[in-house]
C-alpha positions as CSV (number, residue, x, y, z in Angstrom):
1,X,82.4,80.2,139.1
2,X,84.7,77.6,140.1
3,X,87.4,76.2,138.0
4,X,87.3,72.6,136.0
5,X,90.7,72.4,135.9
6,X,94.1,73.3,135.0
7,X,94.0,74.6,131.7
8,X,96.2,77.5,130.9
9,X,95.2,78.3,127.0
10,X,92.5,76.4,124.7
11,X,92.3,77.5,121.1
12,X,88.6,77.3,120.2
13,X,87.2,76.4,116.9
14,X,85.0,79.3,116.2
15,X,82.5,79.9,113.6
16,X,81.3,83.2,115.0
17,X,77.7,81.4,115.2
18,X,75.7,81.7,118.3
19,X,77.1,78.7,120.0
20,X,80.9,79.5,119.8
21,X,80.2,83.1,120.2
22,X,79.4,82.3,123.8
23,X,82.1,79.9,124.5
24,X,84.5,82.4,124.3
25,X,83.3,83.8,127.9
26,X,82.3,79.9,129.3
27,X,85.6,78.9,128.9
28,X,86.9,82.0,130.5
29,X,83.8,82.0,133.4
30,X,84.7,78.0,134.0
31,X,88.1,77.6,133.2
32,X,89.7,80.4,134.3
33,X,92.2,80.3,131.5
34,X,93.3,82.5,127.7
35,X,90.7,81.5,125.2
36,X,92.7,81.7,121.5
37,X,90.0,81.8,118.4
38,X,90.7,79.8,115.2
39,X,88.4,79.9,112.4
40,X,89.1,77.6,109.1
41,X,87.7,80.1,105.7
42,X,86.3,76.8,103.9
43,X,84.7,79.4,101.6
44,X,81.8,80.8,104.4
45,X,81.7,84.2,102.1
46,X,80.2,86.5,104.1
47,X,80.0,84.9,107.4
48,X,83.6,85.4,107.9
49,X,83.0,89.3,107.7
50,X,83.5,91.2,111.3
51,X,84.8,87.8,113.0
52,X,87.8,89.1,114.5
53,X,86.0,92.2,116.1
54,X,83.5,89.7,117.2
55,X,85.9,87.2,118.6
56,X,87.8,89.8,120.4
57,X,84.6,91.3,121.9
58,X,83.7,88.2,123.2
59,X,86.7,87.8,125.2
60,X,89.2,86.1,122.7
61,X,92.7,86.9,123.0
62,X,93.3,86.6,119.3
63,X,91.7,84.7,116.2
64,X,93.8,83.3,113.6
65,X,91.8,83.2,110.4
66,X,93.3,80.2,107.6
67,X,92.0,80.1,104.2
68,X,92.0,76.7,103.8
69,X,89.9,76.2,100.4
70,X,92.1,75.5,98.1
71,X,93.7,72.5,100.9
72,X,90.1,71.3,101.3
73,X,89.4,70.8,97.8
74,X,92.9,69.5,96.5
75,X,93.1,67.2,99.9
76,X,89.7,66.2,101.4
77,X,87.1,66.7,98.6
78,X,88.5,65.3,95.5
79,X,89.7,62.0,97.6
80,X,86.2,61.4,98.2
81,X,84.8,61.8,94.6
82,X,87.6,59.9,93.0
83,X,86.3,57.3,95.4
84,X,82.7,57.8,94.4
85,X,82.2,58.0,98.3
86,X,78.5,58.7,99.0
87,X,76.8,57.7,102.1
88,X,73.6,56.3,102.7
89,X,73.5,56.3,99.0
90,X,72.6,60.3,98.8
91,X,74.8,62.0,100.5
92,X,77.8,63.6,99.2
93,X,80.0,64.3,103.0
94,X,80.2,67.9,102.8
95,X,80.1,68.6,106.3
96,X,82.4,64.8,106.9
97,X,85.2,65.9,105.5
98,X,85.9,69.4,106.6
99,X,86.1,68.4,110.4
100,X,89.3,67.0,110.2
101,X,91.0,69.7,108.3
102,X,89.5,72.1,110.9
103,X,90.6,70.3,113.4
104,X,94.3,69.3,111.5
105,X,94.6,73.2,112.0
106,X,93.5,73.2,115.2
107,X,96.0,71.4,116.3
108,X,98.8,73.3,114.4
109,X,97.9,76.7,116.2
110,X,97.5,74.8,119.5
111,X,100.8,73.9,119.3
112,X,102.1,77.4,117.8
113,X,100.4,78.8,120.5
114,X,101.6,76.4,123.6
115,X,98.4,75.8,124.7
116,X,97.2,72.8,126.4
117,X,93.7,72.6,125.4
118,X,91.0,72.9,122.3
119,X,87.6,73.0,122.5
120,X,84.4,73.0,119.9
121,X,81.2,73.8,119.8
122,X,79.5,70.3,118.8
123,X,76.2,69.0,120.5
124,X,76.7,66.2,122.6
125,X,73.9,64.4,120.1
126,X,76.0,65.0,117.3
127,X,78.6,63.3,114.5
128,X,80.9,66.4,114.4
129,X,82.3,65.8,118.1
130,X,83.6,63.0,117.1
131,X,84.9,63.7,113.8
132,X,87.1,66.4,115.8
133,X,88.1,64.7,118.9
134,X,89.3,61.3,116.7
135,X,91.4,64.0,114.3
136,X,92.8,65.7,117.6
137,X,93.2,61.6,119.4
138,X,94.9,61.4,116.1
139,X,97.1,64.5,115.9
140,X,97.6,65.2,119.9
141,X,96.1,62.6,122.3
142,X,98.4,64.9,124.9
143,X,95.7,67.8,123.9
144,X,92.5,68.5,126.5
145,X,89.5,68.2,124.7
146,X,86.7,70.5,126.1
147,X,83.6,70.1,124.5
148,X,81.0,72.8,126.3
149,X,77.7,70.9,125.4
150,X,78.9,68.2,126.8
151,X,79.5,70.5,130.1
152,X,77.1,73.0,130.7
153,X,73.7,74.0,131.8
154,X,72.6,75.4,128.2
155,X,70.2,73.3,126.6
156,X,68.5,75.5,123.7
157,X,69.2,78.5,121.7
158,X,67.2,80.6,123.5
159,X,69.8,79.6,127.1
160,X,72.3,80.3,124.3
161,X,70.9,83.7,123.8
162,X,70.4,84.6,127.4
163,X,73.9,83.8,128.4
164,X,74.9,86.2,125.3
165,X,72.8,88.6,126.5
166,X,74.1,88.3,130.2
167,X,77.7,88.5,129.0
168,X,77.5,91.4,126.1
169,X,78.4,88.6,123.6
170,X,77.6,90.3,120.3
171,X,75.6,87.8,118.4
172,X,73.5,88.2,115.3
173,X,71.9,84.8,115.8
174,X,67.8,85.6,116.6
175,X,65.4,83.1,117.6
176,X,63.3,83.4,114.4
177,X,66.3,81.9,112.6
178,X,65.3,78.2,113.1
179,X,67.2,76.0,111.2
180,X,71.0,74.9,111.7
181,X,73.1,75.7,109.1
182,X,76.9,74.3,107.7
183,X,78.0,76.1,104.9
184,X,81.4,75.8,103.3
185,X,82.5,75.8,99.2
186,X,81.5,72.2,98.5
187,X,78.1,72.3,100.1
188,X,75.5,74.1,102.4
189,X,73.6,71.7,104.9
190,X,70.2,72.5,106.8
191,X,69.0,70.6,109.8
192,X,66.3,72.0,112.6
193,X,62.8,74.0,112.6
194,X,60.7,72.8,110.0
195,X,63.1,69.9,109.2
196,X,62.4,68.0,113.1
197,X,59.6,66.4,111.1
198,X,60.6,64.4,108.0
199,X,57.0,64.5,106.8
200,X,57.4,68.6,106.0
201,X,58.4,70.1,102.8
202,X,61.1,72.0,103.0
203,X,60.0,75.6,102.6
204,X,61.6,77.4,99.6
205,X,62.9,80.1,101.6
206,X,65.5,78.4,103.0
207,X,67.7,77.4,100.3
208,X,70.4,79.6,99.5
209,X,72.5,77.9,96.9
210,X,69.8,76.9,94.3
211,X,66.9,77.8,92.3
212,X,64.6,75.9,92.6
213,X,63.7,73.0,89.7
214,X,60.0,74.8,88.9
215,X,61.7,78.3,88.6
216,X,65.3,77.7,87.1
217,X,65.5,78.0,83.2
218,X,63.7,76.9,80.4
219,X,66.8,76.7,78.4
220,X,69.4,73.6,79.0
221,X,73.2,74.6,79.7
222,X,75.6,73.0,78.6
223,X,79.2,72.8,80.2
224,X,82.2,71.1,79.8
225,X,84.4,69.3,82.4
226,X,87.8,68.0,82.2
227,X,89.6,66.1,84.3
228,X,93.5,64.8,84.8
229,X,93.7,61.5,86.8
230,X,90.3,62.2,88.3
231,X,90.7,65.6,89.3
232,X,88.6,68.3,87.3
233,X,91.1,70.8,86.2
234,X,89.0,73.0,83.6
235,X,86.0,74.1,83.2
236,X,84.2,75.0,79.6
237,X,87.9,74.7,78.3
238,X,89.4,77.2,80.3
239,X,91.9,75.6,82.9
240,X,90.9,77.2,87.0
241,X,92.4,76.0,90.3
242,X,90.0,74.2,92.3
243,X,88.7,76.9,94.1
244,X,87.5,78.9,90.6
245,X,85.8,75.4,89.4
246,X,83.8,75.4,92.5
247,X,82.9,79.1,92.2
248,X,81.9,79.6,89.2
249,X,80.0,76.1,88.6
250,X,78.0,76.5,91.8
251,X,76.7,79.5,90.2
252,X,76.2,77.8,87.3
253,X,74.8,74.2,88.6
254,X,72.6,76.3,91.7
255,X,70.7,78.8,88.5
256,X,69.5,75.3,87.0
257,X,68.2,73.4,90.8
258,X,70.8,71.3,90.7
259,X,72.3,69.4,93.8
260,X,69.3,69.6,96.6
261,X,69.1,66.3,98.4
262,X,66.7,65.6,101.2
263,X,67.8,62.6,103.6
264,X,66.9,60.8,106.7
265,X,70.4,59.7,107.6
266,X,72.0,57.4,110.6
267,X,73.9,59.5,112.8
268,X,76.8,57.4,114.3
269,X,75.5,57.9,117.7
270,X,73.0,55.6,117.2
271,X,69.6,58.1,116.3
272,X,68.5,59.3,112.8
273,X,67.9,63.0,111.8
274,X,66.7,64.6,108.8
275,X,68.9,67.3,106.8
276,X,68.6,68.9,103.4
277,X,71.9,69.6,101.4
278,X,72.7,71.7,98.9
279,X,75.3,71.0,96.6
280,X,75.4,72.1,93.0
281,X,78.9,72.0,92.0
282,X,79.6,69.0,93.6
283,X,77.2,66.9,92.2
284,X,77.4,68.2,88.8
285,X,81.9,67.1,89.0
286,X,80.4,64.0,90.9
287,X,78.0,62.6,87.6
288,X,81.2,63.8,85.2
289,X,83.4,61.8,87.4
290,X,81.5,59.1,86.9
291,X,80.6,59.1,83.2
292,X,84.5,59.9,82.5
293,X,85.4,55.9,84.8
294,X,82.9,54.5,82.6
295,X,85.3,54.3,79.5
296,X,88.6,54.3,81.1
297,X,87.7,51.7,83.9
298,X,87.8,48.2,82.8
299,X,84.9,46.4,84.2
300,X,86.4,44.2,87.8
301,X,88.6,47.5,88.7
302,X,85.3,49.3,88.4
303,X,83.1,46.8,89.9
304,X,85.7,46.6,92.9
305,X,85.9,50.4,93.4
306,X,82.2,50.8,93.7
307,X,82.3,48.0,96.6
308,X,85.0,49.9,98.6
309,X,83.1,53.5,98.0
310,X,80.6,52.5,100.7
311,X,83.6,51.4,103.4
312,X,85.6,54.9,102.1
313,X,82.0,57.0,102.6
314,X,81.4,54.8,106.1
315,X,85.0,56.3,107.7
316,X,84.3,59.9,106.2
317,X,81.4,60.2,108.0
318,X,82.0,58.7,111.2
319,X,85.4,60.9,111.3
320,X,88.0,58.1,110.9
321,X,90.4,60.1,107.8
322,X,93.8,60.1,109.9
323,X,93.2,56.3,109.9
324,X,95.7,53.8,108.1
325,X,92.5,52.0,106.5
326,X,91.1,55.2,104.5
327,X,94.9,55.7,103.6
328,X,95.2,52.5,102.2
329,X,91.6,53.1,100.3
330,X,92.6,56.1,98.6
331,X,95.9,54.2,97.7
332,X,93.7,52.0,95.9
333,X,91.4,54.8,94.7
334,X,95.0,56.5,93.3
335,X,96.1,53.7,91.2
336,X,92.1,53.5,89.7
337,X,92.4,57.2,88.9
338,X,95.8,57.1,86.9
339,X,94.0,57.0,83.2
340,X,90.6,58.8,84.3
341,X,91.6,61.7,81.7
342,X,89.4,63.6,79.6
343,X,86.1,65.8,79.1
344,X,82.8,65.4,79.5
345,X,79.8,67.7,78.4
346,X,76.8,67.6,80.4
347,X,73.6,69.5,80.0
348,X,72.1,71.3,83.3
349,X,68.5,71.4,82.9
350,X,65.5,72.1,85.7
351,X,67.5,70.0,88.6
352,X,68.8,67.6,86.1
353,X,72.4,66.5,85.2
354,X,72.2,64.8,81.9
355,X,75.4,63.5,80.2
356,X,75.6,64.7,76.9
357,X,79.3,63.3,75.9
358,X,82.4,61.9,76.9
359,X,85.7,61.2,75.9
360,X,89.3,60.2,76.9
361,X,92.8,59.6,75.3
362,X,92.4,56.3,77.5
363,X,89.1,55.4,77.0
364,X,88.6,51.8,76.2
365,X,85.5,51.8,74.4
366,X,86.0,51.0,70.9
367,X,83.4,51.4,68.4
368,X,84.7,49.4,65.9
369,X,85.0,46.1,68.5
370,X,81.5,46.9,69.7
371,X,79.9,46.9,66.4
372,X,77.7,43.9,65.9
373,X,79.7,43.4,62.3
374,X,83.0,43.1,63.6
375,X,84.5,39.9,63.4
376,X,88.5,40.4,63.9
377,X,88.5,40.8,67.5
378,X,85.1,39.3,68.6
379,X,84.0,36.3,67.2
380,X,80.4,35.9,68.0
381,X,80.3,31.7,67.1
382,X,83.1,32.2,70.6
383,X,79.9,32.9,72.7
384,X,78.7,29.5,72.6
385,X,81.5,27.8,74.7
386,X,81.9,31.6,76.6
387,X,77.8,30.8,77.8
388,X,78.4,26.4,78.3
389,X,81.2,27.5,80.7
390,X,79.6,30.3,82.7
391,X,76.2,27.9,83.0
392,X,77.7,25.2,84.1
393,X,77.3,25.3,87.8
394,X,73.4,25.9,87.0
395,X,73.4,23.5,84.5
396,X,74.7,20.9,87.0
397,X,72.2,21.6,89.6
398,X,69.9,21.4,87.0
399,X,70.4,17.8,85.9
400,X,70.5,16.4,89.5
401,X,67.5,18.3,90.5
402,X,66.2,16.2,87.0
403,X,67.6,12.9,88.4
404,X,66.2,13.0,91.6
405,X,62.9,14.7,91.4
406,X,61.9,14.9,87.8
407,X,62.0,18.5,87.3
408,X,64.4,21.4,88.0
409,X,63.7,23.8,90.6
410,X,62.9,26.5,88.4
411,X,60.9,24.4,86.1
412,X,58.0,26.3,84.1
413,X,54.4,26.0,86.6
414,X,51.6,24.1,85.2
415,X,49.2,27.1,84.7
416,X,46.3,24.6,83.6
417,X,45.5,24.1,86.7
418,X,44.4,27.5,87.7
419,X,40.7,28.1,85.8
420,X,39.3,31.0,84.9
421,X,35.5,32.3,86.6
């Protein structure tokens, strides 16, 4: 095969998944050059076992394996919940915001590494090419980009297979495994198969992360979050790093059904698709998050914050982090988060999160000012000027609608008129 270009070394981003598995020899078949592995542990479990013999086998060089988790979680993930950054109103960026720390690394071993190229193993159709190639414009615009989908003659998993097969690429991908999966410790996401047709149920085989709502237990759990300047630190009163909270509380939230979400979503290359996420621990940290800013947010900071959570979620997902815009949000975000301190219980029941308390040093909720008997800071006779002053504009328009046409336009209708049979 002829060569593309000059390109010396590329440092792939490899899963160990069908697609990057045969990369390794394309790149070397087309490209004529070294083909370094690099594989970001974002808490895969078990699909990070054999990688290295794999990689190697396939005609890697080297991998370099990074347990990142503890970054991901500290860096990417907990910036977007203090944000409440959810997009398309259900979905909670589990697969958004891991791109550009995989490709932040990428870029660090490219550079350890002298080589003059990176590649991935996005779909030409996809969001996560450009989540990658904006990180690396970002990072390295002197960096090649080679982005194989975009390149070659494979145009299904079963070419994919064939060109494994052709090239002793050990694979463990087979075609009855239909569905596309993207699993790390914040979430598992399902796309393909069954899921091509948005009327379809997803079948309860595929989940991996949760029970399902009919068959999880009877019996409610109850757990208890707390969180320093909106960042859960303990869990049921024993303090974890971040990677132990997500651990154990997937366990915990995926036994009860909680955190499936089904979505039709807006790909940022203009078409729509259909994916199922799972995401028990997240969502569970998400609802505490939120019950916690209810009484340590005073009302316009809140109000404000929940406006700028769809712009934060709308550069997450379309791969713009390294941008000086989502900086400038989360500095925002920051300052919001300085008093969201406390606990909150919840109880986990059949798919359900249900609040079940909450409290903060800061919180700013006060019984006694909210009672309807307290007079010392509220003084209810105070409403009547409080209610002239915020009318008045309606009010106004009122009166001149009066003036000039007898009636306001939201006068009461003349129901009279209409007789019954």
């Amino acid at each position: 095969m002829s060569k593309k270009s000059s390109v010396k070394k590329v440092v792939l981003a490899y899963s160990g998944g069908l697609d990057t598995s045969v990369i390794v020899p394309w790149l070397r078949n087309n490209y004529q050059c070294e083909v370094v592995c690099f594989t970001a542990d974002l808490g895969q479990e078990e699909e990070l076992s054999g990688l290295e013999d794999k990689a190697i086998k396939s005609g890697a060089s080297k991998l370099y394996i990074a347990d990142l988790r503890e970054e991901f979680l500290q860096d990417y993930v907990f910036p977007t919940l203090q944000a409440g950054a959810v997009y398309e109103r259900e979905y909670l960026l589990g697969t958004s915001f891991a791109r550009p720390l995989i490709a932040k690394h990428l870029v660090d071993v490219a550079a350890q590494e002298n080589a003059d190229a990176v590649a991935h193993g996005c779909t030409g159709k996809g969001n996560d090419q450009v989540r990658f190639e904006l990180t690396v414009m970002a990072l390295n615009p002197r960096l090649k980009v080679i982005a194989p989908w975009r390149e070659w003659e494979i145009r299904s998993r079963q070419d994919a297979l064939a060109y494994a097969a052709e090239f002793n690429v050990p694979v463990t991908h087979t075609e009855k495994d239909i569905y596309s999966r993207d699993r790390n410790i914040f979430h598992l996401s399902h796309e393909g198969g069954l899921l091509e047709d948005p009327w379809n149920e997803p079948e309860e085989r595929m989940f991996q992360l949760t029970t399902s709502p009919e068959q999880a237990p009877d019996t409610p759990e109850m757990v208890e979050l707390e969180f320093e300047k909106g960042r859960p630190v303990a869990l049921n009163g024993e303090r974890l790093s971040a990677v132990d909270i997500f651990q154990r509380l997937n366990k915990i939230a995926g036994q009860h059904g909680i955190g499936r979400v089904d979505i039709v979503e807006n790909r940022l290359v203009g078409m729509k698709s259909h994916g199922v996420y799972e995401t028990p621990a997240g969502t569970v940290i998400r609802r505490a998050h939120q019950a916690l800013e209810s009484i340590c947010l005073d009302k316009h900071t809140m109000h404000y914050k929940d406006f700028i959570a769809v712009k934060y979620a709308e550069l997450v997902y379309n791969g713009m982090w390294f941008t000086r815009l989502r900086e400038s949000l989360d500095a925002f975000v920051q300052v919001t988060q300085e008093n969201v301190t406390g606990v909150v219980r919840l109880k986990l029941y059949r798919g359900n999160v249900i609040i079940a308390g909450r409290k903060s040093p800061f919180s700013l909720y006060r019984e006694d000012y909210a009672s309807f008997g307290e007079e010392n800071v509220y003084n209810q006779q105070d409403a009547h000027g409080f209610i002239q002053l915020f009318g008045l504009p309606m009010k106004v328009e009122a009166l001149l609608n009066i003036e000039g046409g007898g009636k306001s336009r939201y006068s009461t209708p003349d129901y009279s008129q209409f007789k019954r049979d």
